[in-house]
Backbone as a printed PyTorch tensor [residue, N CA C, xyz], in Angstrom:
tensor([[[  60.5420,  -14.1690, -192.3150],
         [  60.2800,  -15.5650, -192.5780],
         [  60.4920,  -16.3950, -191.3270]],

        [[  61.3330,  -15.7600, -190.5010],
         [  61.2980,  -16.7110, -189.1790],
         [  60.4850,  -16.6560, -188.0930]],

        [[  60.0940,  -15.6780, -188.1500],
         [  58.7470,  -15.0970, -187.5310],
         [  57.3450,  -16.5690, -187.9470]],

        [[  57.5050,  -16.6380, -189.0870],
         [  56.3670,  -17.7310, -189.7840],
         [  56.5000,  -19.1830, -189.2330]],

        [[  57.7250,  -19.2700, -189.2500],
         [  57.8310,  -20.9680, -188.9190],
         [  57.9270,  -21.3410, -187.3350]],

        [[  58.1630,  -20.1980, -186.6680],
         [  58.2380,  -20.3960, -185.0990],
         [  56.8660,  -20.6130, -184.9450]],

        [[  56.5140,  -19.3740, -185.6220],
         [  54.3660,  -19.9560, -185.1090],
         [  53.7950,  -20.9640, -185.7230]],

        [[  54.3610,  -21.3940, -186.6410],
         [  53.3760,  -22.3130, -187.0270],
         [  53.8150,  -23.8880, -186.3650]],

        [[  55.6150,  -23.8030, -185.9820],
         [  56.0560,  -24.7500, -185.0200],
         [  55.0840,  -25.0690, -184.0730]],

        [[  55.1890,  -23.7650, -183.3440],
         [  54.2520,  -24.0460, -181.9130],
         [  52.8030,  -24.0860, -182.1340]],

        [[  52.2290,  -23.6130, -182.9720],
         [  50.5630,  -24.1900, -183.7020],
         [  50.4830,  -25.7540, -183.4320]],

        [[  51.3510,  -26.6500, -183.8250],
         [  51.3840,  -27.7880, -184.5710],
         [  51.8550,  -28.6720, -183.5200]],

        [[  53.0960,  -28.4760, -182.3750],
         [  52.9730,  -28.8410, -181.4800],
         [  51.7300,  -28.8290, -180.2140]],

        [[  50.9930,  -27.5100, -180.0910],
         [  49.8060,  -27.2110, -179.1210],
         [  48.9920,  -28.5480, -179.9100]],

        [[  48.8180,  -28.4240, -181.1490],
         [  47.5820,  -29.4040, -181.9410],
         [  47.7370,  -31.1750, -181.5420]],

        [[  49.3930,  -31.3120, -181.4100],
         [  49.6900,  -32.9490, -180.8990],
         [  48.8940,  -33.3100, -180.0140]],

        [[  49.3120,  -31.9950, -178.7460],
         [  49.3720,  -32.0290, -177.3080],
         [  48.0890,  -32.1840, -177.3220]],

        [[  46.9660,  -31.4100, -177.4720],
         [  45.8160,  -31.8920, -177.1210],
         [  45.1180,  -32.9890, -177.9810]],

        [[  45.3070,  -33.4870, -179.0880],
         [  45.0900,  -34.5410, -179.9010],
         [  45.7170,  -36.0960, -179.0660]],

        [[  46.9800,  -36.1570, -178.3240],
         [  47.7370,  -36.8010, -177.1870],
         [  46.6370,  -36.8120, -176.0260]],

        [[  45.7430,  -36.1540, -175.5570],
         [  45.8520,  -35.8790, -174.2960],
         [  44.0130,  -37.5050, -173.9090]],

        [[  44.3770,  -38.4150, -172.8030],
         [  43.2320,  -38.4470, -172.5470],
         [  42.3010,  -38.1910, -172.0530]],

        [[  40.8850,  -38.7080, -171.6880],
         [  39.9490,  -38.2740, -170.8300],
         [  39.8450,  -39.2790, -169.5420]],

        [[  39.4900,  -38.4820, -168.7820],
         [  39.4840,  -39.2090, -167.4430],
         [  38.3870,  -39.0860, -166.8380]],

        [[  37.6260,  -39.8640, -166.5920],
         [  35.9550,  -39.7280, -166.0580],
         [  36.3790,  -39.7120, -164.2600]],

        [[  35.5850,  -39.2780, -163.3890],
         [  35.5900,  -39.3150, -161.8420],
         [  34.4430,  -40.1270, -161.7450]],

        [[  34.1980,  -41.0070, -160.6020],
         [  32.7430,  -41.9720, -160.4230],
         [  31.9800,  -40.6370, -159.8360]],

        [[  30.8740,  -40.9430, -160.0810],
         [  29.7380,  -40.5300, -159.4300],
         [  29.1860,  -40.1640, -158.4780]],

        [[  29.3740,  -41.0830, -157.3630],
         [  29.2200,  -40.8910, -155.8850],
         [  30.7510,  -41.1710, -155.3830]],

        [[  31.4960,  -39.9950, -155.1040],
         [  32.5310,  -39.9290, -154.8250],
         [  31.9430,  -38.8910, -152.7240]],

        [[  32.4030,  -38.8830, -152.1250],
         [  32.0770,  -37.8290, -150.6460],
         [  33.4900,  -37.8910, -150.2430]],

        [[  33.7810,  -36.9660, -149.5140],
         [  34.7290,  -36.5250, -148.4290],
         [  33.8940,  -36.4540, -147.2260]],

        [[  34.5290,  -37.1970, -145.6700],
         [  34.0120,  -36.7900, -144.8920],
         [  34.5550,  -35.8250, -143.7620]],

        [[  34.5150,  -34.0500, -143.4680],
         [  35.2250,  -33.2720, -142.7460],
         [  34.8080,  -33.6250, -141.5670]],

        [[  35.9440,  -33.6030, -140.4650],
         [  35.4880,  -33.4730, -138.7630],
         [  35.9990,  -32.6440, -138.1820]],

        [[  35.2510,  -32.4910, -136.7950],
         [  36.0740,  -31.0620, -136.2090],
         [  35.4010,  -31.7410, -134.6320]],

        [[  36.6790,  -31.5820, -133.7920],
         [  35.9740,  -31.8550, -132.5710],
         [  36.1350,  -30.5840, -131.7310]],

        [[  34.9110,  -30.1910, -131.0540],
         [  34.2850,  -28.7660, -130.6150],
         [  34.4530,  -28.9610, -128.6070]],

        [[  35.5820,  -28.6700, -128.1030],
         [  35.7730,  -29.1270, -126.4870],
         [  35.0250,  -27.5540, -126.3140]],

        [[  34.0810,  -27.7550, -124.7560],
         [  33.9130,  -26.9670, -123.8510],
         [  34.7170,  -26.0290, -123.3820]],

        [[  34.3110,  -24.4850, -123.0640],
         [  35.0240,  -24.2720, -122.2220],
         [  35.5190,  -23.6840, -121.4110]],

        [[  34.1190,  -23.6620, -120.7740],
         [  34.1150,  -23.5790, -119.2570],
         [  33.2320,  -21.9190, -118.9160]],

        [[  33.5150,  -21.7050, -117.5660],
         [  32.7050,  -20.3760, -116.8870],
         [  34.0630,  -19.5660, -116.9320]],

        [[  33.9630,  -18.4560, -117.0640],
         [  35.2440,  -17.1480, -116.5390],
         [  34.3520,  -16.2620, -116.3400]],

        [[  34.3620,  -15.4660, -115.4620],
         [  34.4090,  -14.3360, -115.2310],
         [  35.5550,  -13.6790, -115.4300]],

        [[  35.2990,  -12.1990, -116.1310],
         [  35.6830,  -11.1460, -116.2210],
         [  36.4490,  -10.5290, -115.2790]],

        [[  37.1790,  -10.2340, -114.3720],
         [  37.8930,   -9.4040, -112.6810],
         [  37.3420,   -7.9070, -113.3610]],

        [[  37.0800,   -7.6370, -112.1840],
         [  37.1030,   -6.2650, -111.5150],
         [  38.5460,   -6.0900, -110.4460]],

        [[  38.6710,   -4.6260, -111.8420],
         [  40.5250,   -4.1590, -110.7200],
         [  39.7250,   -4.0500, -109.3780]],

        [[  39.1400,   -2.9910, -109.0460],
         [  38.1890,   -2.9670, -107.9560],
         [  37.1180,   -2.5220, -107.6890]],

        [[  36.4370,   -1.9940, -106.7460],
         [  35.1720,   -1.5590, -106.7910],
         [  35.4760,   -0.7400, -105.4760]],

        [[  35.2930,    0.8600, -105.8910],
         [  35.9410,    2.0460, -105.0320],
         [  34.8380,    2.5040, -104.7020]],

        [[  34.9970,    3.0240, -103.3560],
         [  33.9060,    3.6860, -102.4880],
         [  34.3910,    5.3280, -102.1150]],

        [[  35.3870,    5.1390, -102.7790],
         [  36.1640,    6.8400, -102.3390],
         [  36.2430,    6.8110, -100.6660]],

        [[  36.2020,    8.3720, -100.4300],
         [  36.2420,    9.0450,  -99.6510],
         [  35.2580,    9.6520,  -98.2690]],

        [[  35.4160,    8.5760,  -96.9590],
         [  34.6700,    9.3760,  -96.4740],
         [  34.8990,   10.0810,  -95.1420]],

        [[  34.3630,   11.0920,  -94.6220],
         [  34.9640,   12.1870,  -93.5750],
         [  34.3100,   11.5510,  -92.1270]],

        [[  34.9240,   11.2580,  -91.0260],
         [  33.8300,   11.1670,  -89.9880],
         [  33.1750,   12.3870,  -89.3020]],

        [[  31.9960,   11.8320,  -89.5250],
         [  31.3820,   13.6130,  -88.4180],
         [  30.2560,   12.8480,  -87.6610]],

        [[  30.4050,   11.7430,  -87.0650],
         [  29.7100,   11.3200,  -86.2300],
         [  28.5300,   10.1580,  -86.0490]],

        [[  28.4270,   10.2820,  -87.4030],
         [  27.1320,    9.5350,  -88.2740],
         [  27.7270,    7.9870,  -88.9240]],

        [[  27.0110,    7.2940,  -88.7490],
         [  26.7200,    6.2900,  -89.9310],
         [  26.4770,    6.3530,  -91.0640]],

        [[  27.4050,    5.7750,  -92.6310],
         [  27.5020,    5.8550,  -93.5930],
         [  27.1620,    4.8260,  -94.5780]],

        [[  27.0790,    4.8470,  -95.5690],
         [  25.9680,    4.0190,  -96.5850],
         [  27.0980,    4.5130,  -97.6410]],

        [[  28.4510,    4.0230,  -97.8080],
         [  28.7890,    4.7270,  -99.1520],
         [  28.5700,    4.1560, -100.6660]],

        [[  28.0020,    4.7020, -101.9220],
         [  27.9190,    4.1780, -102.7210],
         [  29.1350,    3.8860, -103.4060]],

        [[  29.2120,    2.9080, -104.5270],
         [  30.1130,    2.2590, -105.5070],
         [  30.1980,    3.4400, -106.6380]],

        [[  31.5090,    4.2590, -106.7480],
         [  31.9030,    5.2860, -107.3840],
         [  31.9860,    4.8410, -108.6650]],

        [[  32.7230,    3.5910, -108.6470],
         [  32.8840,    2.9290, -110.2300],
         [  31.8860,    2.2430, -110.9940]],

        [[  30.5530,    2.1890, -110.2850],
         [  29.3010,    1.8610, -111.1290],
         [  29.9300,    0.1890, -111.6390]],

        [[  30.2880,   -0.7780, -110.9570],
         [  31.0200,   -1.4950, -111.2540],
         [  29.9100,   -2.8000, -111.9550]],

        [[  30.3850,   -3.3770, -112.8150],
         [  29.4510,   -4.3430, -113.4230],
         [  30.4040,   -5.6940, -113.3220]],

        [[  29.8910,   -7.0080, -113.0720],
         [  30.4790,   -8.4050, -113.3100],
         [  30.2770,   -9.0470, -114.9760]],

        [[  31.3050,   -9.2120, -115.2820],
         [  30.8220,  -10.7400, -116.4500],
         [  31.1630,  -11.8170, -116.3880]],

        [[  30.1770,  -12.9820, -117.0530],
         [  30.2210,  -14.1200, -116.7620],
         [  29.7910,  -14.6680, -117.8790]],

        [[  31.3290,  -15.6010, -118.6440],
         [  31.0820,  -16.0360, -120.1020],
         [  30.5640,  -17.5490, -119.7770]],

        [[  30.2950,  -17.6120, -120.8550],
         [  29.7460,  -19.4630, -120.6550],
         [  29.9510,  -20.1720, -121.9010]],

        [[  30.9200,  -20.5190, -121.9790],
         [  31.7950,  -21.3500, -123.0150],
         [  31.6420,  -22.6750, -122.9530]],

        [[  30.9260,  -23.5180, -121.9720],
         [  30.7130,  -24.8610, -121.6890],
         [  30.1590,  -25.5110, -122.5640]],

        [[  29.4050,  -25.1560, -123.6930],
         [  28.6360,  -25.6190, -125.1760],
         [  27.7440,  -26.2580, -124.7850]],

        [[  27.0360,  -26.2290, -123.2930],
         [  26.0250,  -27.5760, -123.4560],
         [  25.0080,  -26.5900, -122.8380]],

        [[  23.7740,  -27.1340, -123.0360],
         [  22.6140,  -26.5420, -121.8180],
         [  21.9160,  -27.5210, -120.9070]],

        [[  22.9890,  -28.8260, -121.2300],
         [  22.3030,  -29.8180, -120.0250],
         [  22.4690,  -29.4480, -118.1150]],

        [[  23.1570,  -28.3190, -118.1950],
         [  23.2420,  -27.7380, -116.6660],
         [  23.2340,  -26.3950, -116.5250]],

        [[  22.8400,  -25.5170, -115.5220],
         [  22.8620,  -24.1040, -115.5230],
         [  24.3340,  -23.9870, -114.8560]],

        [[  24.2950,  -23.0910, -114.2130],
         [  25.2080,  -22.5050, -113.3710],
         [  25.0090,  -21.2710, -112.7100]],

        [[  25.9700,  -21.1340, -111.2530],
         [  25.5250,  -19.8860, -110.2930],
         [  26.5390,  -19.4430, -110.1010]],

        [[  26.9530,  -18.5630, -109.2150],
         [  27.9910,  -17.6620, -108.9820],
         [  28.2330,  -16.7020, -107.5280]],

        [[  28.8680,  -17.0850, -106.6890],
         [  28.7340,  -17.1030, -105.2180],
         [  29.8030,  -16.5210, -105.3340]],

        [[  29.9640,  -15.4770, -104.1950],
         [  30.7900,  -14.1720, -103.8110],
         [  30.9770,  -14.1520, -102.2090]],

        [[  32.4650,  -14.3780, -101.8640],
         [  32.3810,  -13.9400, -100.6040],
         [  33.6520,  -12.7330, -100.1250]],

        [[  34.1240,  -12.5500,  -98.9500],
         [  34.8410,  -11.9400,  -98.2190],
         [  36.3390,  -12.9410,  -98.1790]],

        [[  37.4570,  -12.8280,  -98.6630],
         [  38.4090,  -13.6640,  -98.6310],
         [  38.6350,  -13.6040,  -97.1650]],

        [[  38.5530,  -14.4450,  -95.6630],
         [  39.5350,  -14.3210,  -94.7160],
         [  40.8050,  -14.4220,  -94.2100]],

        [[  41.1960,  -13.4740,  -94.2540],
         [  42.9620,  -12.6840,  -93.5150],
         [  43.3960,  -13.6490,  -92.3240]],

        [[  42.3910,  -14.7000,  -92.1640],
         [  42.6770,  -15.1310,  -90.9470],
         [  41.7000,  -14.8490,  -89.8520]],

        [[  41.6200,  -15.9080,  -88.7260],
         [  40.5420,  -16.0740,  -87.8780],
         [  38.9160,  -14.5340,  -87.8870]],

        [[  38.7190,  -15.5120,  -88.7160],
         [  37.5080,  -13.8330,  -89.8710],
         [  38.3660,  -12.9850,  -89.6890]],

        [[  38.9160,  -11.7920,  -89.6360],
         [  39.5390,  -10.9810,  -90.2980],
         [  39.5080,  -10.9490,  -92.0640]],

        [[  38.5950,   -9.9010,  -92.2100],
         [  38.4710,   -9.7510,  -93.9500],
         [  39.1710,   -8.3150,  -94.5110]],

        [[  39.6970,   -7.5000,  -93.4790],
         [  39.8700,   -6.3980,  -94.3780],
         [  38.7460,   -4.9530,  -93.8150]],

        [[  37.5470,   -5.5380,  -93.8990],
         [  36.7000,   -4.3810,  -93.6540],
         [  35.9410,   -4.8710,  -92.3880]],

        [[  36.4690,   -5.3180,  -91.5540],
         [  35.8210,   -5.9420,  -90.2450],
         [  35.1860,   -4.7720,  -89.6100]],

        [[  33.6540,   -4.5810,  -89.4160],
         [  33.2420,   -3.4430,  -88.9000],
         [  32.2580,   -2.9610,  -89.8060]],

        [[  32.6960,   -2.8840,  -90.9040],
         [  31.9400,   -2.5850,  -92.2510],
         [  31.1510,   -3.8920,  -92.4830]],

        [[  30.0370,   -3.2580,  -93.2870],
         [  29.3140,   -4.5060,  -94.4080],
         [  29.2620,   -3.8390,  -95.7920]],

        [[  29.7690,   -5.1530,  -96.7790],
         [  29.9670,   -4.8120,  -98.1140],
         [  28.4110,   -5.2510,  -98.5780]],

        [[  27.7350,   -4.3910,  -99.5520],
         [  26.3730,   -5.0030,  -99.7930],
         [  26.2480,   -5.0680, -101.4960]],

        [[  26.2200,   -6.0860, -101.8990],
         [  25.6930,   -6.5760, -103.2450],
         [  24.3280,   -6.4400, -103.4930]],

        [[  24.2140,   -5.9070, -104.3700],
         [  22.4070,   -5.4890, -104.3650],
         [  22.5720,   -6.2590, -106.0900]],

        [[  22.8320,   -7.1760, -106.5750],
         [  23.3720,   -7.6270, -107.7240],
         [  21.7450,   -7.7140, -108.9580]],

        [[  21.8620,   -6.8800, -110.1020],
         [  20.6860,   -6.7100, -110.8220],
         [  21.2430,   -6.9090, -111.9940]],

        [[  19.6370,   -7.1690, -113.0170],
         [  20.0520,   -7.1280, -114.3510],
         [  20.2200,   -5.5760, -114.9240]],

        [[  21.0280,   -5.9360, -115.6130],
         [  21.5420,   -4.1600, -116.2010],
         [  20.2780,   -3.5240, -116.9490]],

        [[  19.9910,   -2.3200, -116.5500],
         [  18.2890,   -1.7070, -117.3060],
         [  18.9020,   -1.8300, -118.7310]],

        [[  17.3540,   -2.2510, -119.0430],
         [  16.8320,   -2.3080, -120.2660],
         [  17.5450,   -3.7260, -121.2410]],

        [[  18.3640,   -4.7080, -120.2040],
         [  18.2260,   -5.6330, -120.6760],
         [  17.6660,   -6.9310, -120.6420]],

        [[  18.2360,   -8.3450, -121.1370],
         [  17.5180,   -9.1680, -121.6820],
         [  17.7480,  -10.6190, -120.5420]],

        [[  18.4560,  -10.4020, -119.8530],
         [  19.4650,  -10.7370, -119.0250],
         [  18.3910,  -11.9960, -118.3200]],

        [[  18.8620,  -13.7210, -118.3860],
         [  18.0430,  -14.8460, -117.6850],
         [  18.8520,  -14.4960, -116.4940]],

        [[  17.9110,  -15.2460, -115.8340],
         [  18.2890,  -16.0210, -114.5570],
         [  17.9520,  -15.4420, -113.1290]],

        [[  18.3850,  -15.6390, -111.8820],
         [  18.1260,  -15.1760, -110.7480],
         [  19.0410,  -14.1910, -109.7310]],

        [[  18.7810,  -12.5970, -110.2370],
         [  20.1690,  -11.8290, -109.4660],
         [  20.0160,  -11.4180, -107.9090]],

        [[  20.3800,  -12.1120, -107.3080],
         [  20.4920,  -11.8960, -105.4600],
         [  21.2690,  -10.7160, -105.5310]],

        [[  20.3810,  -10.0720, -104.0450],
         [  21.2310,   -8.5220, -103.0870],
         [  21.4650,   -9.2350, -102.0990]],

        [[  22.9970,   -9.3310, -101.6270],
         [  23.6300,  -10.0630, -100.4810],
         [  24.6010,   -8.9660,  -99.7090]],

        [[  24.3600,   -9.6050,  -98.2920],
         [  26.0410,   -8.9530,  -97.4430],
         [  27.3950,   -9.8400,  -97.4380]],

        [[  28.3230,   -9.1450,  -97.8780],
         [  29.1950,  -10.1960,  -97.9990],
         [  30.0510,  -10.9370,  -96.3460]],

        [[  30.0750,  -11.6680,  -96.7070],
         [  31.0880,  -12.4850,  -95.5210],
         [  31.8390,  -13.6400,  -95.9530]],

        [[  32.7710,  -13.4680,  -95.1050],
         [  33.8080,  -15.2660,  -95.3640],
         [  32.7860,  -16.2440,  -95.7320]],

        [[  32.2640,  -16.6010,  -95.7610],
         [  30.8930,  -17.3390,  -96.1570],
         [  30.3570,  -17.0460,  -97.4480]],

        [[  30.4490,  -17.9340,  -98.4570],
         [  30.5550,  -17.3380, -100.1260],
         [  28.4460,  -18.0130,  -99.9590]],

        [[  27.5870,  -16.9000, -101.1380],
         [  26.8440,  -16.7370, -101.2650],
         [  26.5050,  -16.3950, -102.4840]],

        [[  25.3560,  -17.2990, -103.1400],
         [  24.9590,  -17.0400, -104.1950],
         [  24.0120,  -15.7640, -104.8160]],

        [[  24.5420,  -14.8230, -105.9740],
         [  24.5990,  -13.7290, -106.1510],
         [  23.7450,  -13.7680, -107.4000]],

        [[  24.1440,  -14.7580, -107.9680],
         [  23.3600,  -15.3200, -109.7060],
         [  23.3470,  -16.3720, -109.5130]],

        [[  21.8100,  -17.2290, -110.3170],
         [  21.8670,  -18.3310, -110.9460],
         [  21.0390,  -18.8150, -112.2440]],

        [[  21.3700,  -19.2390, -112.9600],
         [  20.5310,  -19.5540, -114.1610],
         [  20.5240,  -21.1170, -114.0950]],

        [[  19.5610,  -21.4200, -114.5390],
         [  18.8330,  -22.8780, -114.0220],
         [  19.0370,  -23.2140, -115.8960]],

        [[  19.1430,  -24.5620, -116.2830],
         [  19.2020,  -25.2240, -117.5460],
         [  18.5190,  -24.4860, -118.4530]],

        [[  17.3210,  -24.6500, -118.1050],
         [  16.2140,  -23.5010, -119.0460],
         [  16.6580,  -22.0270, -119.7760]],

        [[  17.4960,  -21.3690, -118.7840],
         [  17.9880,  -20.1220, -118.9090],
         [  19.2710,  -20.1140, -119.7090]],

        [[  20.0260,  -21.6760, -120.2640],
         [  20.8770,  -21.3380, -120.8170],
         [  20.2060,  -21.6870, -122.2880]],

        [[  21.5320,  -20.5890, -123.1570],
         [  21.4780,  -20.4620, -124.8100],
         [  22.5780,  -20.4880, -125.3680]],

        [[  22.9680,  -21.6620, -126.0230],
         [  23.7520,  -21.4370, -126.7760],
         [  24.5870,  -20.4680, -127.4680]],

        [[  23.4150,  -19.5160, -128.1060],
         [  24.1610,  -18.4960, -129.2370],
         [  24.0960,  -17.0750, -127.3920]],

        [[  23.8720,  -17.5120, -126.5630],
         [  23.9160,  -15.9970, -125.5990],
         [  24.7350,  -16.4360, -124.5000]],

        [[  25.7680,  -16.2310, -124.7520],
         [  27.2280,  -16.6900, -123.7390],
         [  27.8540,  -15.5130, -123.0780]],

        [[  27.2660,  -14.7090, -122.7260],
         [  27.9330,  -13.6740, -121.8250],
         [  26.6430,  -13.2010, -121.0430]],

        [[  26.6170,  -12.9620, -119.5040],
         [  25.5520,  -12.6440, -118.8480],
         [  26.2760,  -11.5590, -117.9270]],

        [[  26.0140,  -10.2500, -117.9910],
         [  26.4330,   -9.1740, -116.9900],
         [  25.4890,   -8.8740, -116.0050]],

        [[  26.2430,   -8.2420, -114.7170],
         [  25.4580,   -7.8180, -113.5370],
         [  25.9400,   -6.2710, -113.0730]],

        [[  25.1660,   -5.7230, -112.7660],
         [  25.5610,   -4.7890, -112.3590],
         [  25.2730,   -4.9550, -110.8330]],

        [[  26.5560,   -4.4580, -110.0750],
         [  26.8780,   -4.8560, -108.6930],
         [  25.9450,   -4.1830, -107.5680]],

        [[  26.1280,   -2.7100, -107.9780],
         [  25.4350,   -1.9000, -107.1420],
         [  26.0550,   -2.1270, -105.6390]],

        [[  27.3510,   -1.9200, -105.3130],
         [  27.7410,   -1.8170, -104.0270],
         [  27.6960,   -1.0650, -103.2120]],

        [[  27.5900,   -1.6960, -102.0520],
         [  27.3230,   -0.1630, -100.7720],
         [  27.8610,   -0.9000,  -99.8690]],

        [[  28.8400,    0.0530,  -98.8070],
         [  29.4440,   -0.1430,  -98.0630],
         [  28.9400,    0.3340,  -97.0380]],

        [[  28.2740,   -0.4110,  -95.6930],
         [  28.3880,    0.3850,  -94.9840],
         [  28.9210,    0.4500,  -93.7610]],

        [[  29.2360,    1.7610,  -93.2400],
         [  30.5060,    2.5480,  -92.4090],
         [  30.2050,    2.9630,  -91.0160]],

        [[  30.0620,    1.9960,  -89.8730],
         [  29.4300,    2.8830,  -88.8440],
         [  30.6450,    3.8670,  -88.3180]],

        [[  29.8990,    4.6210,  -87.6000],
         [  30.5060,    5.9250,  -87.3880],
         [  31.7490,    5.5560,  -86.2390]],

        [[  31.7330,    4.4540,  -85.4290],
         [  32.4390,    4.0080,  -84.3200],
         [  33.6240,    3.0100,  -85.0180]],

        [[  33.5470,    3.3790,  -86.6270],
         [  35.4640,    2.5580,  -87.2120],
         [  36.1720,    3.6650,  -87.4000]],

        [[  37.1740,    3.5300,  -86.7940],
         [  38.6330,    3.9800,  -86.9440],
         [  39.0980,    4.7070,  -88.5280]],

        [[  39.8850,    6.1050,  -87.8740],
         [  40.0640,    6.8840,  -89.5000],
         [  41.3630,    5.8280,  -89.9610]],

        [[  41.2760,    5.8380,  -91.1640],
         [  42.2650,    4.6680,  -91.4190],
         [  41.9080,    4.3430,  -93.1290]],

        [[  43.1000,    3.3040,  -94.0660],
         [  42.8500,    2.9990,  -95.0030],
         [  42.3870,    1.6230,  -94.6870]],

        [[  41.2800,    1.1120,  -95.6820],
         [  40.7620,    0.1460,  -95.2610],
         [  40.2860,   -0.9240,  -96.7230]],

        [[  40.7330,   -1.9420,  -97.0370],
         [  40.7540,   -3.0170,  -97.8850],
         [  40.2620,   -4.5170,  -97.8620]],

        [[  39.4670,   -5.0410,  -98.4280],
         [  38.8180,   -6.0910,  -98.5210],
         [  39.1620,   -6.9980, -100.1100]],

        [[  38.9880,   -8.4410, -100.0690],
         [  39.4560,   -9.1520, -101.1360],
         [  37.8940,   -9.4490, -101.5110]],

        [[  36.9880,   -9.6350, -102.4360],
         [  35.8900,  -10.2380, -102.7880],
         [  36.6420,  -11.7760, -103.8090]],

        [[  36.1460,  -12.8260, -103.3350],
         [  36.4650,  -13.6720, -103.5630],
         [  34.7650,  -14.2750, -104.8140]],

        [[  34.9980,  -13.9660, -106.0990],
         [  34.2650,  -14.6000, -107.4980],
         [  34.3810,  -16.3590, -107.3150]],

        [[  33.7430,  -17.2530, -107.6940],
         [  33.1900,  -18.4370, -108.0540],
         [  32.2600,  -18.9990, -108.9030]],

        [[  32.3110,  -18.8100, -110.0180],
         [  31.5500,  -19.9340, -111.3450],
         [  31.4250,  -21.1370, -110.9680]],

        [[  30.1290,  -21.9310, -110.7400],
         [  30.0880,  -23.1800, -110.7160],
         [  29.4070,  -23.6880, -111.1550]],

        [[  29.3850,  -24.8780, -112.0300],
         [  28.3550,  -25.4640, -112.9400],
         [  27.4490,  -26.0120, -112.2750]],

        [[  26.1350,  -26.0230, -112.7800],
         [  25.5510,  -27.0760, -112.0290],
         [  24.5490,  -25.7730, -111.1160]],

        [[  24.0970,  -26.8380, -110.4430],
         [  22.4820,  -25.9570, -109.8230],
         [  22.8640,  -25.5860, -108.5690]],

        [[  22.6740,  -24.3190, -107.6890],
         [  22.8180,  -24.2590, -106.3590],
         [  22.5670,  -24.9640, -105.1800]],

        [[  23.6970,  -25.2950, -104.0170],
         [  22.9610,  -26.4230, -103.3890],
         [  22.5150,  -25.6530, -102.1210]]])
């Protein structure tokens, strides 16, 4: 019997509660307005630890050594706009009164789009020197929004005349992103 009157208690209370309860209309044209502010941001390149030429023996000759690490550049473009392109100039850091490291040598950028891709813009083959030089450029036209990463493959060659010194030998390549059109 107590089983009976608990349920029919709470029957009878649930029946108040919604018999109690009112209605509440919302207007019609009600909006929320969401914002989000979207900052630029900016050029990076990717570093290369380095770009190795190995090993070479003198036997008298002049040398052409190729780039062992098949080394490739990237270059993101986070700036959100396509009202400007941008280029990318590479030089020889100087050690001091020119002194670069590989004085004797020439470092050679032969800088291409990677086969079989889709890749805008303009890829320069340069010699490097203290003197920074444009390697890539993509002009306004060439930028896209939704395509923010542009790779190069370097294709380096060093070359070694036969009259430098046996010795270890090191150079800094100095990267530069800059917005805007080449001058």
């Amino acid at each position: 019997m107590n089983k009976k009157i608990i349920g029919l208690t709470v029957t009878l209370g649930t029946g108040i509660f919604l018999i109690g309860q009112q209605t509440v209309n919302a207007a019609d044209n009600t909006t929320t307005t969401a914002n989000v502010s979207v900052l630029g941001g900016g050029l990076t390149i990717t570093p290369l630890a380095q770009i190795n030429f190995g090993t070479v023996t003198k036997d008298g000759q002049d040398h052409t050594q190729p780039d062992q690490s098949k080394s490739q550049l990237i270059i993101n473009d986070n700036r959100g706009t396509t009202n400007t392109g941008w280029y990318l100039t590479a030089n020889l850091e100087d050690k001091g009164k020119g002194v670069t490291g590989l004085d004797g040598m020439t470092l050679h950028l032969d800088t291409k789009k990677p086969d079989g891709s889709s890749e805008k813009g303009t890829f320069t083959g340069v010699d490097l020197t203290t003197d920074a030089s444009t390697i890539i450029s993509l002009d306004k036209s060439d930028i896209r929004l939704s395509d923010t990463v542009t790779t190069a493959d370097l294709n380096a060659t060093l070359n070694i005349p036969k009259s430098i010194a046996a010795n270890t030998y090191s150079g800094t390549i100095v990267w530069n992103a800059i917005d805007g059109a080449p001058a």
